[in-house]
Structures are given as C-alpha cells and as structure tokens.
Rosetta silent file (secondary structure, phi, psi, omega in degrees, C-alpha in Angstrom):
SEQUENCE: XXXXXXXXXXXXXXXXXXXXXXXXXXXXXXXXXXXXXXXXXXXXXXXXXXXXXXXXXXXXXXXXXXXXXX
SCORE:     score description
SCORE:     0.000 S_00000001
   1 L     0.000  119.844  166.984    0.000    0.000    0.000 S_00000001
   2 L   -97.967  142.134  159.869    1.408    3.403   -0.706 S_00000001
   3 L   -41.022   61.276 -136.033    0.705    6.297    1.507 S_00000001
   4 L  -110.717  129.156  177.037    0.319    9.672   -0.707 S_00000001
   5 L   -20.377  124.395  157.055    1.847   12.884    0.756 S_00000001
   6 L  -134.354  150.151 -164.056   -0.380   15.233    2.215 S_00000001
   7 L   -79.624  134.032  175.757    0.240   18.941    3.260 S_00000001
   8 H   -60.728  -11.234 -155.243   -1.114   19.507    6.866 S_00000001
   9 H   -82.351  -30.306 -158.085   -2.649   22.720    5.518 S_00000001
  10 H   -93.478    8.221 -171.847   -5.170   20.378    3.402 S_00000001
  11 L   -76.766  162.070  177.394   -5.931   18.173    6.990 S_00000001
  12 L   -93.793  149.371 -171.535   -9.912   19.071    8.313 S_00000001
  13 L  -131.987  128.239  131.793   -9.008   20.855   11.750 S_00000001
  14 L   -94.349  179.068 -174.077  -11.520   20.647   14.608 S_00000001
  15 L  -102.513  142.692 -177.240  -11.644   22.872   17.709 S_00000001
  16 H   -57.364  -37.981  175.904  -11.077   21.210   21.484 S_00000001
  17 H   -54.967  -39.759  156.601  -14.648   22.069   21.530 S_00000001
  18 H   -37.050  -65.707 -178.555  -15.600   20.454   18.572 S_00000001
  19 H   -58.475  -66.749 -158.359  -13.739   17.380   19.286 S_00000001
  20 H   -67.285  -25.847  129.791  -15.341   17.056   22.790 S_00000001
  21 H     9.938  -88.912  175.933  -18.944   17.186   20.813 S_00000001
  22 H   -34.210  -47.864  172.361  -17.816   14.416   18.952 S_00000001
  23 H   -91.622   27.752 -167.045  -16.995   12.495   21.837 S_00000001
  24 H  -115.553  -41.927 -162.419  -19.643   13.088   24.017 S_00000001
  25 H   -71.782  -13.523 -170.588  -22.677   11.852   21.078 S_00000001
  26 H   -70.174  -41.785  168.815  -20.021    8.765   20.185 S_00000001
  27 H   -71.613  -60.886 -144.485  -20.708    7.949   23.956 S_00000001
  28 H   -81.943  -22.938  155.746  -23.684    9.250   25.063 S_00000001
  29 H   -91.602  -14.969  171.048  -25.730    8.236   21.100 S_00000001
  30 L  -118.937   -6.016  175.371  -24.465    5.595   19.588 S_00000001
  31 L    85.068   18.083  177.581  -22.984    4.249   22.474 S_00000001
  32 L   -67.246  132.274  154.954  -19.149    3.929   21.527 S_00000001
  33 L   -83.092  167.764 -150.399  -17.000    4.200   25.043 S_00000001
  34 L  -104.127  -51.948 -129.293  -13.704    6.395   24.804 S_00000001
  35 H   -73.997  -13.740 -178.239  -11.738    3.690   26.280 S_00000001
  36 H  -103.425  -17.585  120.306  -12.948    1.920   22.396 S_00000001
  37 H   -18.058  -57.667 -172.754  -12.234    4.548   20.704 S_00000001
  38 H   -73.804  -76.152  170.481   -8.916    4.780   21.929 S_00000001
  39 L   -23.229  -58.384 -179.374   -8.298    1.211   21.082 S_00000001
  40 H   -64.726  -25.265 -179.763   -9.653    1.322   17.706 S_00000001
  41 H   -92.678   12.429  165.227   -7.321    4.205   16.637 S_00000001
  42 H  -112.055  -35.418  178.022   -4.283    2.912   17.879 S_00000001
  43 H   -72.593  -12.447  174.347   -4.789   -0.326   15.962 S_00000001
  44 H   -77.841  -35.077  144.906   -5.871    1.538   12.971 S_00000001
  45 H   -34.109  -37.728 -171.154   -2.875    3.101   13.327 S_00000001
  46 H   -82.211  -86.184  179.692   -0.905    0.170   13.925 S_00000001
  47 H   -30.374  -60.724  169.592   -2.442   -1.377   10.689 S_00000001
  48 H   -30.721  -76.288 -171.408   -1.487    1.753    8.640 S_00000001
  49 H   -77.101    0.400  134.550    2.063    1.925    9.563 S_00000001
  50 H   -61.460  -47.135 -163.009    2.399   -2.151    9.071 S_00000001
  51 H   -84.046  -72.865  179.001    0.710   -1.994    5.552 S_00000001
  52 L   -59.690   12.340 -177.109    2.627    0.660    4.500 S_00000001
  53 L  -133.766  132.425 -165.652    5.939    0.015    5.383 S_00000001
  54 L  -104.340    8.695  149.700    8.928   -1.567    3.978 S_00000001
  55 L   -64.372  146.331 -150.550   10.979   -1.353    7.104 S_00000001
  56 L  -105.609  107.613 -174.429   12.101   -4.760    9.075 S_00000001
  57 H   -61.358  -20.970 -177.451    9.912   -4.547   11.674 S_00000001
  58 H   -66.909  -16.142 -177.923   12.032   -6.774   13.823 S_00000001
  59 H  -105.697   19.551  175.700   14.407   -3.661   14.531 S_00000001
  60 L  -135.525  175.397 -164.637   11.907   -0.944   15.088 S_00000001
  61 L  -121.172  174.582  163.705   10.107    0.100   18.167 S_00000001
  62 L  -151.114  143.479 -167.962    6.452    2.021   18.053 S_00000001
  63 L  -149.015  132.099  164.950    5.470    3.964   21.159 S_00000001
  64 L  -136.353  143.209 -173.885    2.271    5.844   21.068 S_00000001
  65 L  -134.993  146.085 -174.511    1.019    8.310   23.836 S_00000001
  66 L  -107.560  138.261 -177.630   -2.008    9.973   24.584 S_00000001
  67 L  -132.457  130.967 -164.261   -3.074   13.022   26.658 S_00000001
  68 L   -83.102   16.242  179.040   -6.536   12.866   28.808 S_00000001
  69 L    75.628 -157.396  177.203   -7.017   16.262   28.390 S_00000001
  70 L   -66.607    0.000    0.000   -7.948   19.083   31.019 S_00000001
C-alpha cells in the first residue's frame, strides 16, 4: 500500500470544543466508550504503519502516547 503525501494545511481541523462534541454523542448516542475509541485508533494506526511500510519490523520500536485532556 502506498501512503500519498499530504500537506497539513489540506488536513480538516476541529476545535477542542468540537472534538469534545464528537466524543460526548459517540458515547452518550451511539454508544461507543472512549476507552474503544482509543483502542480502535491505535490499531488503525498500527495497521497503517504495518501496511505501508517496507521497514524490518524486527528492529523498530512504536510507542504511542495519549493526553486525557484538562
């Protein structure tokens, strides 16, 4: 799979307000929990950077961190 460049200027930018929006109807309407959230988008992540990569995974490390907000 290749990966095609993209300029952060063309990323969609929400607002911390926005964003907490999001997560409050993902809980409180459809009934997603953050803690499942969080999961799916580090393995979707995970999945990304495996599919896309021609490095020898036995020599690399992946560390991902998170911040719980205010």
């Amino acid at each position: 799979m290749t990966i095609p460049a993209v300029l952060v200027s063309d990323l969609p930018v929400v607002s911390v307000k926005q964003m907490a929006e999001v997560d409050r109807i993902m809980i409180e309407e459809i009934g997603i929990s953050l803690l499942q959230m969080m999961e799916n988008a580090g393995r979707n992540i995970a999945e990304l950077a495996w599919g896309s990569s021609t490095w020898r995974w036995s020599s690399m490390s992946i560390a991902a961190v998170s911040w719980g907000g205010p």
